[in-house]
C-alpha positions as CSV (number, residue, x, y, z in Angstrom):
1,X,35.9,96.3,194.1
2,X,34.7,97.2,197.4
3,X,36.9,99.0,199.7
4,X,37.0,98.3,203.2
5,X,39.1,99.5,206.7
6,X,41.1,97.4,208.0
7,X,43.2,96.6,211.2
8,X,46.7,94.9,209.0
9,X,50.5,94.1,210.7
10,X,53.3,94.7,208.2
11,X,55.5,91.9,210.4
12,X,55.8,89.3,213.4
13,X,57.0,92.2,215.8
14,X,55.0,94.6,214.1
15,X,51.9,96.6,215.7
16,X,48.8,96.9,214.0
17,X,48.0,100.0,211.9
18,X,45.0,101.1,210.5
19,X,44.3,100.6,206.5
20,X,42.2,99.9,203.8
21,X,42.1,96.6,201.7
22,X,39.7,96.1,198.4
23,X,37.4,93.3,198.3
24,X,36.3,91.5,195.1
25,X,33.2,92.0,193.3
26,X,30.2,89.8,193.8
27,X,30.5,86.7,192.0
28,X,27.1,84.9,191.4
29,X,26.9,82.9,194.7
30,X,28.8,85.8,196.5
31,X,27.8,87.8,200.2
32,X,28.6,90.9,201.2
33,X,28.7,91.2,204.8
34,X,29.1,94.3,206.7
35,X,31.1,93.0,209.5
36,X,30.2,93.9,212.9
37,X,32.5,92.4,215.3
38,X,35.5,90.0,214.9
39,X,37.0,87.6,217.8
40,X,40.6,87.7,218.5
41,X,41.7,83.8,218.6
42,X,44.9,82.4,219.8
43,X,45.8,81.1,215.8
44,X,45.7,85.0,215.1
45,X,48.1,86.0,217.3
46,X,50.4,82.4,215.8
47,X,49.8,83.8,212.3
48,X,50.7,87.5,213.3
49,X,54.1,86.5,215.1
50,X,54.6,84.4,212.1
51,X,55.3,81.6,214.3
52,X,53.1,78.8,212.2
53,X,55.9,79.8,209.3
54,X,56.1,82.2,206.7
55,X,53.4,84.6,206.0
56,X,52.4,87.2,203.3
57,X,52.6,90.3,205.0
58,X,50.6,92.8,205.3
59,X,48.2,90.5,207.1
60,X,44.7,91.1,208.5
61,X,43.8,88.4,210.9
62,X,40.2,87.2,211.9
63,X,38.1,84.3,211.8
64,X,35.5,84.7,214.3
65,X,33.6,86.9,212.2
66,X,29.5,88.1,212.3
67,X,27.9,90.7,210.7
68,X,24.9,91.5,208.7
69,X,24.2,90.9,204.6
70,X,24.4,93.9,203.1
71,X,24.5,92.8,199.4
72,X,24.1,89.0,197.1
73,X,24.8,88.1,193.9
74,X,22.3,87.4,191.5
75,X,22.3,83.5,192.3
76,X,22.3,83.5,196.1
77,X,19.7,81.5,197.6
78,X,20.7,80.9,201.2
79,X,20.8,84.4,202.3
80,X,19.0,87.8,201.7
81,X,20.0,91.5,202.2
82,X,19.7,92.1,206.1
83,X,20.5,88.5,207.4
84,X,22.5,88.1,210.8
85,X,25.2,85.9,209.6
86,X,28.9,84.4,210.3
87,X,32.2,83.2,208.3
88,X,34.4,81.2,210.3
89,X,38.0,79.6,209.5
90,X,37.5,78.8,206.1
91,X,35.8,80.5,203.4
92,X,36.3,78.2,200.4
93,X,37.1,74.2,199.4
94,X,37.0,72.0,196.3
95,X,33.7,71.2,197.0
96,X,34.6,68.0,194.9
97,X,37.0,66.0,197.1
98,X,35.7,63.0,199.3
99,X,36.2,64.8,202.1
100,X,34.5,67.9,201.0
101,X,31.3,65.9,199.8
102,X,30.9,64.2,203.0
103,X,30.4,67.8,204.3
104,X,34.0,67.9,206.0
105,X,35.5,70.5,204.1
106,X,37.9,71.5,206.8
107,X,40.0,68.4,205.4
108,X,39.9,69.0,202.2
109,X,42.3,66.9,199.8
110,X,43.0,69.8,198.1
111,X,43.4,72.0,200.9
112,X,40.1,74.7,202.0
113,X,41.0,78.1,201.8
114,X,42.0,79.9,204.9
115,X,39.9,83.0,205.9
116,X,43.3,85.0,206.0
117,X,46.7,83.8,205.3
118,X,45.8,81.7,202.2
119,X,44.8,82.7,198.3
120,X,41.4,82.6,196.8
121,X,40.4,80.8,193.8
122,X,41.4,84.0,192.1
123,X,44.8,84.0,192.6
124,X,44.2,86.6,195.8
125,X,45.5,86.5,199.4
126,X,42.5,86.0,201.6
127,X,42.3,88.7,204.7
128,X,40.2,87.9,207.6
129,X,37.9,89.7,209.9
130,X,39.6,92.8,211.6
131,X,38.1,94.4,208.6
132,X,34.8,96.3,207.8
133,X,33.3,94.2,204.9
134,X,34.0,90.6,203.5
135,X,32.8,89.0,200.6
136,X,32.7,85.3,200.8
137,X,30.5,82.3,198.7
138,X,27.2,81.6,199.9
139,X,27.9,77.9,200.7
140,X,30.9,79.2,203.4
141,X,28.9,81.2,205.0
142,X,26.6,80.1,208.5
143,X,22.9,81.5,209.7
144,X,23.0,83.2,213.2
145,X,20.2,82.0,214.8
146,X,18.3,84.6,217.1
147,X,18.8,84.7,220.7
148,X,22.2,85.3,220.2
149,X,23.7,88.1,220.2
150,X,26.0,88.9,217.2
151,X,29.4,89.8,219.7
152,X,28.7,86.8,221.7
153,X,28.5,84.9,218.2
154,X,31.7,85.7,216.6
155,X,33.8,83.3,219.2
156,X,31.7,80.8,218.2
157,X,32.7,80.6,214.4
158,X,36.4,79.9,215.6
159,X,36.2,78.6,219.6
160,X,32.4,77.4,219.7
161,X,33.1,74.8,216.6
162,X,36.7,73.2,217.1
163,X,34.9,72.2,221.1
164,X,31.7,71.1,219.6
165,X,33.4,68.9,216.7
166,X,35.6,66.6,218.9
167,X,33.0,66.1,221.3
168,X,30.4,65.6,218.6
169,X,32.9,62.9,217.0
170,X,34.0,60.8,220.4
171,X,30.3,61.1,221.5
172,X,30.7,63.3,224.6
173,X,27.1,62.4,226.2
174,X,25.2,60.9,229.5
175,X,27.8,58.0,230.6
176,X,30.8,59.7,229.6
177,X,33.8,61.0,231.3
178,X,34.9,64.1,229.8
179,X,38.3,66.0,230.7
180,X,39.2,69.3,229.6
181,X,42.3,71.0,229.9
182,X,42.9,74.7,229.8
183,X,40.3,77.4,231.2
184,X,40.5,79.9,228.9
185,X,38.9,80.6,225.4
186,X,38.6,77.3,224.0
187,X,38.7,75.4,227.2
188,X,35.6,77.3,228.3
189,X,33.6,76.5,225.8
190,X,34.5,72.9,225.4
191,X,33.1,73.3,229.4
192,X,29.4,74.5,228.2
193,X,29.4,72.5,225.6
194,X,30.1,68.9,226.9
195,X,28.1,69.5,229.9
196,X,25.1,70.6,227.5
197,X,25.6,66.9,225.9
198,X,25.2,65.4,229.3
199,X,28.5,64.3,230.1
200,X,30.2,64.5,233.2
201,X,32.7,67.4,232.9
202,X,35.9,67.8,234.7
203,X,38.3,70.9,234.2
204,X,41.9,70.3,234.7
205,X,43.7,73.4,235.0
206,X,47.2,75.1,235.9
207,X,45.8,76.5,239.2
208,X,41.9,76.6,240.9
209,X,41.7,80.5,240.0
210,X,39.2,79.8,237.6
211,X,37.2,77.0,239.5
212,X,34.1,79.4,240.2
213,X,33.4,80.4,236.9
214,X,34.3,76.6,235.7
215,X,31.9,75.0,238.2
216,X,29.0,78.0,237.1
217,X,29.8,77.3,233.4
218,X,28.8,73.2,234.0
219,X,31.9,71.7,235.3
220,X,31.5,68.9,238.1
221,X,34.9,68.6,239.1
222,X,37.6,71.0,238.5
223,X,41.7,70.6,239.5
224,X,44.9,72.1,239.6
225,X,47.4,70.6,237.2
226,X,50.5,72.4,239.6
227,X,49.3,69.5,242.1
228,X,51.1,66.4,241.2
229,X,48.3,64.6,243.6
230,X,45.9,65.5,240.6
231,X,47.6,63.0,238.2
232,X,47.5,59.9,241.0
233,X,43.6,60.5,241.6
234,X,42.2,60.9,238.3
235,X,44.8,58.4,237.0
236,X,43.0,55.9,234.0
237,X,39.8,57.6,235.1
238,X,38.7,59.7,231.4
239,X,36.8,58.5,228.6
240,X,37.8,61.9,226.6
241,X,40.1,64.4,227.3
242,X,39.8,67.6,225.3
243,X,43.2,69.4,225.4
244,X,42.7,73.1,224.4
245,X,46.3,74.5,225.6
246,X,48.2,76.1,222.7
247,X,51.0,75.8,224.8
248,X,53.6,73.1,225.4
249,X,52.2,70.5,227.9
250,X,53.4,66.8,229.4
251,X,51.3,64.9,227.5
252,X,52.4,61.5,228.9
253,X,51.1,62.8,232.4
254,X,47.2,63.7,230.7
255,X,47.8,60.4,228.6
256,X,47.7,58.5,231.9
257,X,44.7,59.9,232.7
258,X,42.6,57.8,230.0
259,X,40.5,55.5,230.5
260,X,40.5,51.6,228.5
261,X,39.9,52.8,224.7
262,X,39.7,56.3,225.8
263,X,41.0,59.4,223.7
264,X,43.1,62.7,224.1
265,X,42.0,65.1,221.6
266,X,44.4,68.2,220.8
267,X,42.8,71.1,219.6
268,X,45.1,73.6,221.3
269,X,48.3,74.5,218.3
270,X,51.1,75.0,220.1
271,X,54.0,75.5,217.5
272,X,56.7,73.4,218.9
273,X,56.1,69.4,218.9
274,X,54.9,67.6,222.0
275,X,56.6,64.4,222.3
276,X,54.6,61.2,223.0
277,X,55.5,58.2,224.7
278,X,54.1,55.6,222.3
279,X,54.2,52.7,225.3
280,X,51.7,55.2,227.3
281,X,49.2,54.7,224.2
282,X,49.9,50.4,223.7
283,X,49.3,49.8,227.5
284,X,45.2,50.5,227.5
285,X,44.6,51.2,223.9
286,X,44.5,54.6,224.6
287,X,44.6,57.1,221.4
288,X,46.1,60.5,220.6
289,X,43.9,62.4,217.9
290,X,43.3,66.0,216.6
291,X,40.6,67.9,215.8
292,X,40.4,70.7,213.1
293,X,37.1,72.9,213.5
294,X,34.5,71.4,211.8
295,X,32.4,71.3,208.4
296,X,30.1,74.1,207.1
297,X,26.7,71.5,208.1
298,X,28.5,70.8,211.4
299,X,29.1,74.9,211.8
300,X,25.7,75.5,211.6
301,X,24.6,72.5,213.9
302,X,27.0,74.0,217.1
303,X,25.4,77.6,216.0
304,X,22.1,75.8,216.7
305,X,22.9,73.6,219.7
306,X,24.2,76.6,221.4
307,X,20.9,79.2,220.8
308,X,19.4,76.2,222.0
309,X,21.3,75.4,225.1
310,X,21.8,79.5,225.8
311,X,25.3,78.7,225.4
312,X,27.6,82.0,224.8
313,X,31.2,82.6,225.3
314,X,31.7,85.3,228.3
315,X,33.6,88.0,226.1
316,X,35.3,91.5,226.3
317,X,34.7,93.9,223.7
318,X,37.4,96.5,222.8
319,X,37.7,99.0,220.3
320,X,40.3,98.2,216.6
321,X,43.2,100.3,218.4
322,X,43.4,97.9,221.6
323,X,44.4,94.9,219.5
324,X,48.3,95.2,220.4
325,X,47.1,95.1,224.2
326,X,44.2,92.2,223.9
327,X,47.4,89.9,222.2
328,X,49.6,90.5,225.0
329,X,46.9,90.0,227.8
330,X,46.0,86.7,225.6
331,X,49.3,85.9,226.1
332,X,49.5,86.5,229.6
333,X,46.3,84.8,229.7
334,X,44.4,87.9,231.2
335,X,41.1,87.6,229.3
336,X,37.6,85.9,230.5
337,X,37.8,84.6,228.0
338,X,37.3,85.8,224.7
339,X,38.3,89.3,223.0
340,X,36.1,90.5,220.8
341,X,36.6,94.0,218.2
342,X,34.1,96.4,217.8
343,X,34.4,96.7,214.3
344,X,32.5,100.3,213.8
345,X,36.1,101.6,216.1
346,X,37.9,100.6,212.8
């Protein structure tokens, strides 16, 4: 067993208090990964408050993870000692399922194994990234291609991938009208991203204190969602709407917003239900989706498109004992835009 420090919360109003937690022994296809800096994401700070239901405390969140290989088991063949490399929201599935063989193991029938907050095929309660070392299969874990940094990676594993899989899907390219809702760590991204495809990007936001940075990041239009003018003009006018809020929104008033055949995409998990008015989806064939990260394959192809593109997330980087404070300034949405840990503070 391999004993690593930790960053753990004993319960949902708990702070987080420094520890140590064993992992497992290299199986055959098994990495070690000395981790070297782990984003804080918005399903973290869910888990943590307990608020997606009942969780196996102690808990140690984190699933925005890089780091380097530090050891393989004797059957490895994707990675060697000293590779820059990442583990994202999953770090297991059946492998066997439909759904797993057509490389989207994020649905798998049997259900994938959570980075943290789930049990291994041992029997073992996974624990994510605020930790020092993880040992994950081979197959679970993603290349990180040089020219970017390994900080600037972590977001990617979480906030990168569940933006680049919906617009990968609904085919957000040259043509298309894309919509994003939310500025902040997912919305972002989906920003970069969409624009990199070619599409014409549109940010629709609370308020316009974010336009600048939305309009340098590849937005073409960007509006406040407190102006109920906003709904009249853009009304019917979306081929894709990505909605990135984890927080309850009217969705009836982004539904109207769609285009013939167009598509609102949740990726944002607020934990109460948002109602929808199911006459708003008949009346221009308009559909409600979601979108769950992505596939190992698909992983890896965002990691590339990004080095490619020089996409990054813009990040701040605080030391293991700031965690308490980055949740309530996520919370109070007072990031740009992304948290990420310094691991070697643990």
């Amino acid at each position: 067993m391999y004993t690593a420090k930790a960053r753990a919360v004993d319960g949902p109003k708990k702070s987080f208090q420094a520890t140590e937690i064993q992992r497992r022994d290299l199986d055959t296809h098994d990495v070690l990964i000395e981790i070297h800096f782990a984003g804080i994401c918005h399903s973290d700070i869910h888990t943590a408050h307990g608020e997606w239901g009942e969780v196996n405390y102690p808990l140690v969140p984190g699933h925005e993870i890089a780091g380097m290989v530090t050891e393989i088991g004797p059957e490895v063949s994707k990675y060697k000692v000293g590779d820059r490399v990442g583990v994202g929201c999953m770090v297991d599935s059946c492998g066997e399922c439909d759904n797993c063989e057509r490389g989207e193991e994020q649905y798998c029938q049997k259900g994938m194994v959570p980075t943290y907050a789930g049990v291994d095929k041992y029997g073992e309660p996974t624990q994510g990234g605020y930790s020092s070392h993880i040992v994950v299969v081979e197959d679970f874990v993603l290349g990180i291609p040089d020219g970017i940094e390994l900080d600037a990676a972590a977001p990617l594993l979480c906030a990168g991938i569940t933006t680049f899989s919906p617009l990968n899907h609904w085919n957000a390219g040259p043509g298309k009208k894309v919509a994003v809702v939310g500025m902040g760590g997912l919305g972002h991204m989906a920003v970069q991203i969409a624009h990199a495809m070619g599409a014409e990007v549109t940010v629709l936001s609370q308020s316009l204190k974010k336009k600048e940075d939305g309009m340098a990041l590849g937005a073409d239009e960007y509006y406040a969602t407190s102006d109920p003018e906003t709904f009249k003009k853009l009304a019917g006018k979306f081929d894709l709407i990505i909605n990135t809020v984890s927080a309850k929104i009217n969705l009836d008033d982004y539904l109207g917003l769609i285009a013939l055949n167009g598509t609102l995409v949740n990726v944002g998990a607020p934990a109460e239900p948002l109602p929808v008015s199911v006459m708003n989806l008949i009346g221009h064939r308009r559909s409600f989706a979601g979108s769950l990260i992505g596939g190992i394959q698909e992983t890896q192809e965002m990691l590339d498109f990004c080095a490619k593109h020089d996409i990054a997330p813009m990040i701040e980087v605080i030391s293991a004992d700031r965690i308490d404070e980055a949740y309530d300034r996520v919370l109070a949405s007072d990031v740009k835009y992304r948290f990420v840990i310094d691991v070697s503070t643990m």
